[in-house]
LOZAPA-599904 format. One record per atom (N, C-alpha, C, O): x, z, y; atom name. Coordinates in steps of 0.02 Angstrom, whole numbers, plus 50000, padded with zeros to 5 digits. Each point is the difference from the previous one (the first is absolute). Example, Ala and Ser with C-alpha at 12.3 -4.5 7.8 and 13.67 -1.06 7.14 Angstrom:
BEGIN
{voro {50660,50390,49716},'N'}
{voro {49955,50000,50059},'CA'}
{voro {50045,50000,50060},'C'}
{voro {50052,50033,49999},'O'}
{voro {49930,49931,50054},'N'}
{voro {50042,50003,50059},'CA'}
{voro {49961,50037,50055},'C'}
{voro {50025,50008,50055},'O'}
This chain:
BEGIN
{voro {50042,50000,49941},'N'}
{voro {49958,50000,50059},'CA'}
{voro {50044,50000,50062},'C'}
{voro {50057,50024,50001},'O'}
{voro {49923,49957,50032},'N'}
{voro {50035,49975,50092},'CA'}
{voro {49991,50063,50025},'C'}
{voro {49958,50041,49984},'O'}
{voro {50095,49964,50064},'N'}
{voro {49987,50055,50045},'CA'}
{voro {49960,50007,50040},'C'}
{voro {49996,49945,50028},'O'}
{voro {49962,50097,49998},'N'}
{voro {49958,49990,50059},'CA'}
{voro {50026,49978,50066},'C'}
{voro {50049,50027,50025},'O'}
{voro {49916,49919,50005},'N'}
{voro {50039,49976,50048},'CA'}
{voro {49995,50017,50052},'C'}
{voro {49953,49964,50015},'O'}
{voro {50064,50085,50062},'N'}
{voro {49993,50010,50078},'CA'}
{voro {50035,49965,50044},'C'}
{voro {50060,49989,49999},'O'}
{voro {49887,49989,50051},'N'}
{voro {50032,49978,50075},'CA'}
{voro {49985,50033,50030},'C'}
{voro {49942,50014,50013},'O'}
{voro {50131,50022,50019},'N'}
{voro {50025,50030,50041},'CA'}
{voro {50004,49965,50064},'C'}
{voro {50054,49973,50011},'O'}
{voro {49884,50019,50054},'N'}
{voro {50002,49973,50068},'CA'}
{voro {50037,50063,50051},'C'}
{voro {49982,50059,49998},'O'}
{voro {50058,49922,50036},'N'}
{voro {50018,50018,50069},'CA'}
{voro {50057,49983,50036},'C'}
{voro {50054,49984,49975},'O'}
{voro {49930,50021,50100},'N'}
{voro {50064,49967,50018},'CA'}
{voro {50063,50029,50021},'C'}
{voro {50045,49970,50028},'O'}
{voro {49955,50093,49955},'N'}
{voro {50081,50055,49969},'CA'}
{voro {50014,49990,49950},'C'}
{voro {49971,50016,49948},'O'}
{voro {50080,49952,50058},'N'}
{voro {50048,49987,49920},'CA'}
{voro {50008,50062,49964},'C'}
{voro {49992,50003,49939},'O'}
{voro {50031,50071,50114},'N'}
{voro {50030,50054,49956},'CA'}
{voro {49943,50006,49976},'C'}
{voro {50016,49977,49945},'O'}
{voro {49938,50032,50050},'N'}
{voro {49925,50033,49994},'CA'}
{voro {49989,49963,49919},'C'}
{voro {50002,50026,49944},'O'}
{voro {49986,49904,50074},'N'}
{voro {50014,49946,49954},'CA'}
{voro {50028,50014,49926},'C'}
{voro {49967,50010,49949},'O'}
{voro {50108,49988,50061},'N'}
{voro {50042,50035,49962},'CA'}
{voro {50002,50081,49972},'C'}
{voro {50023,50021,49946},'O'}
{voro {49954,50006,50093},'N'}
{voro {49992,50068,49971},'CA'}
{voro {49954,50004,49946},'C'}
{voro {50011,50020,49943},'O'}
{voro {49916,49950,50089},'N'}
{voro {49936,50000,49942},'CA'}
{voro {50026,49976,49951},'C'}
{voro {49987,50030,49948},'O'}
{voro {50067,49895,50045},'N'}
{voro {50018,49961,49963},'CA'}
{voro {50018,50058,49939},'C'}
{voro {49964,50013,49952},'O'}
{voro {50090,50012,50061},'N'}
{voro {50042,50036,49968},'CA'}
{voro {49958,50054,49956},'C'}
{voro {50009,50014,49941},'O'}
{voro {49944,50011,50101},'N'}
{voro {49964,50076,49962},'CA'}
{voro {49966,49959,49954},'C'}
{voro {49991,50033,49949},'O'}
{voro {49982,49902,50043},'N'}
{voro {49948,49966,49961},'CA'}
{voro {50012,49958,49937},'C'}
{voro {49971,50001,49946},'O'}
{voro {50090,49955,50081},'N'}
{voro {50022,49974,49953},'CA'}
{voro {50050,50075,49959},'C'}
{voro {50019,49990,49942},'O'}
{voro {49990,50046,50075},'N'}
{voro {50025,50060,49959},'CA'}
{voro {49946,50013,49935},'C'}
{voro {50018,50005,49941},'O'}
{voro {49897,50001,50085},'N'}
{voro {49971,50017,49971},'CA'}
{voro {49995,49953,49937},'C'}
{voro {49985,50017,49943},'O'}
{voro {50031,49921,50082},'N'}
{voro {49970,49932,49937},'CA'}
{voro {49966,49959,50029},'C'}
{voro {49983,49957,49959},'O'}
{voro {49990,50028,50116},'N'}
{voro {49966,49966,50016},'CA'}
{voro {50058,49924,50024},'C'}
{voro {50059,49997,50018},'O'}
{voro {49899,49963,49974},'N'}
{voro {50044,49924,50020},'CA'}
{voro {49982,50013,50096},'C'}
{voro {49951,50030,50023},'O'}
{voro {50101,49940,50014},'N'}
{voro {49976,50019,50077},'CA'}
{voro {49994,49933,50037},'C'}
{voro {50056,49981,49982},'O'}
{voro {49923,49972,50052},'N'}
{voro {49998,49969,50053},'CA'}
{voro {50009,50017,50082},'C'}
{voro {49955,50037,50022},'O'}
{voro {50085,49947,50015},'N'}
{voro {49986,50026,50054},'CA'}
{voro {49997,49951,50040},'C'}
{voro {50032,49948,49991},'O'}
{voro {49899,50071,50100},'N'}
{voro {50009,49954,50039},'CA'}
{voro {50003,50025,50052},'C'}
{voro {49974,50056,50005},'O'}
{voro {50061,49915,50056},'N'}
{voro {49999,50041,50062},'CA'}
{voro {49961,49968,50057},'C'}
{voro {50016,50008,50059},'O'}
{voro {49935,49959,49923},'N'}
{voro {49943,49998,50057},'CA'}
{voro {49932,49959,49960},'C'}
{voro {50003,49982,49941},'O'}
{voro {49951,50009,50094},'N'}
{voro {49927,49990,49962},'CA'}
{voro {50003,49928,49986},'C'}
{voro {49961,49979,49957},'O'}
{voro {50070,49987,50066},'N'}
{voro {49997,49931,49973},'CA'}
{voro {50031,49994,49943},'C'}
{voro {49960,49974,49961},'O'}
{voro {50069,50031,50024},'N'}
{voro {50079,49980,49931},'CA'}
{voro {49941,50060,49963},'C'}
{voro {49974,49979,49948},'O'}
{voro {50008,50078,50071},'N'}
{voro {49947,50044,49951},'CA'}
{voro {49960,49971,49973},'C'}
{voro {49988,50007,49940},'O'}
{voro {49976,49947,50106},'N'}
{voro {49934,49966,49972},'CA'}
{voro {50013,49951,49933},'C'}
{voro {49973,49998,49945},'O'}
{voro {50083,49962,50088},'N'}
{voro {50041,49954,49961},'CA'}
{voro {50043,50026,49927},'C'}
{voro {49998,49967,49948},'O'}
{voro {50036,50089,50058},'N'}
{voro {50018,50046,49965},'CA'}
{voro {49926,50021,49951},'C'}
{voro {49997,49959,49954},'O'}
{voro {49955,50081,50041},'N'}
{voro {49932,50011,49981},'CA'}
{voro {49998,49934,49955},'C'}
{voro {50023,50000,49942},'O'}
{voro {49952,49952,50083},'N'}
{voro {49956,49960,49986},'CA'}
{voro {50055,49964,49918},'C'}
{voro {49974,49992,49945},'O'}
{voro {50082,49996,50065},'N'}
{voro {50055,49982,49948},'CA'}
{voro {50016,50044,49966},'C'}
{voro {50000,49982,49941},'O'}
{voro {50020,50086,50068},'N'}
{voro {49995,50040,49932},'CA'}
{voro {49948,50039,49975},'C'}
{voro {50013,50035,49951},'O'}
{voro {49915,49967,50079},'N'}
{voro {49960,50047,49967},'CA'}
{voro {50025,50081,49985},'C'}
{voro {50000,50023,49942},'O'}
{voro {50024,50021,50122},'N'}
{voro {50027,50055,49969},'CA'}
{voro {49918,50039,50006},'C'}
{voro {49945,49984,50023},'O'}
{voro {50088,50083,49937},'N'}
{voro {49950,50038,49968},'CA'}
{voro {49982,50043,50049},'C'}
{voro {49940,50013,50007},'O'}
{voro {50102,50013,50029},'N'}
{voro {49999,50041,50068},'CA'}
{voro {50044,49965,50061},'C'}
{voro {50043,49956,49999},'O'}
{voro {49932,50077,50048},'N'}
{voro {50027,49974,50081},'CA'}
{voro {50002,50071,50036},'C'}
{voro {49953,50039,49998},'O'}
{voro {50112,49975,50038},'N'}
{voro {50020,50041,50021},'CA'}
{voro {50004,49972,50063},'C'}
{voro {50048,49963,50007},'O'}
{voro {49909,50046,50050},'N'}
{voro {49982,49962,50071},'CA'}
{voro {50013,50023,50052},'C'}
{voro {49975,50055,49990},'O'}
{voro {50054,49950,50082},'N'}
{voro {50039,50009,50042},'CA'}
{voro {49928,49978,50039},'C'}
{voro {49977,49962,49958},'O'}
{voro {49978,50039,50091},'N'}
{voro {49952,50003,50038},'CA'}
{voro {50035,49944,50057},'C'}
{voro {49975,49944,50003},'O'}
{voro {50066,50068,50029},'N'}
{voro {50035,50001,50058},'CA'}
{voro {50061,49931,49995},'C'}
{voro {50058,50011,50018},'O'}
{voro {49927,49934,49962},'N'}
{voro {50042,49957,49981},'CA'}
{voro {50014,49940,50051},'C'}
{voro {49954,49980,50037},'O'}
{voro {50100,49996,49965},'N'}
{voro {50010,49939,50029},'CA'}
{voro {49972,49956,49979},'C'}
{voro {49981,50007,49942},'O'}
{voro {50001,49927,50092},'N'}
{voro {49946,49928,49980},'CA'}
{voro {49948,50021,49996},'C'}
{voro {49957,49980,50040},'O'}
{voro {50028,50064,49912},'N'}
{voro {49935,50007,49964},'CA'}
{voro {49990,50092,49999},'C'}
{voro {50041,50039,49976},'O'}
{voro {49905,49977,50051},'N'}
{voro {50028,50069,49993},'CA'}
{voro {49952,50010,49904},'C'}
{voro {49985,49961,49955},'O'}
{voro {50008,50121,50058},'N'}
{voro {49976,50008,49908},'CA'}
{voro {49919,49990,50005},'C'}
{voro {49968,50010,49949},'O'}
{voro {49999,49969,50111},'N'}
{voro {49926,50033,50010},'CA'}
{voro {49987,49907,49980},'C'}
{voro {49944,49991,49974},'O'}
{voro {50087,49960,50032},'N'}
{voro {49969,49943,49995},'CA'}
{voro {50015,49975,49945},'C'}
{voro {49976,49945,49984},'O'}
C-alpha cells in the first residue's frame, strides 16, 4: 500500500520544511507548494489525501 499522500501550501519555506520533516518522519509521502497557484496545479496532479493550507498566500490566496 502507498503512503498517504500531503500537500503542504505556504509561502515560508522554513515552515514548509519543518512540517516536511515531522511528516514524512511519520510515513507520510509530502508535496510542497509555496503559493495557491502551483497548489491548485499541485492538487489537481497528485490527488493528495490531506492539504496542510497557509490562508494568506501569494497569486492565489487559500480562501479561493
Amino acid at each position: 500500500m502507498d503512503a498517504e499522500k500531503i500537500l503542504i501550501v505556504d509561502d515560508d519555506h522554513n515552515i514548509c520544511e519543518l512540517l516536511r520533516l515531522y511528516t514524512e518522519k511519520e510515513g507520510y509521502t509530502v508535496v510542497l507548494a509555496h503559493d495557491g497557484k502551483s497548489a491548485v496545479e499541485i492538487f489537481e496532479a497528485e490527488k493528495p489525501d490531506l492539504i496542510l493550507l497557509d490562508i494568506m498566500l501569494p497569486e492565489q490566496d487559500g480562501w479561493q
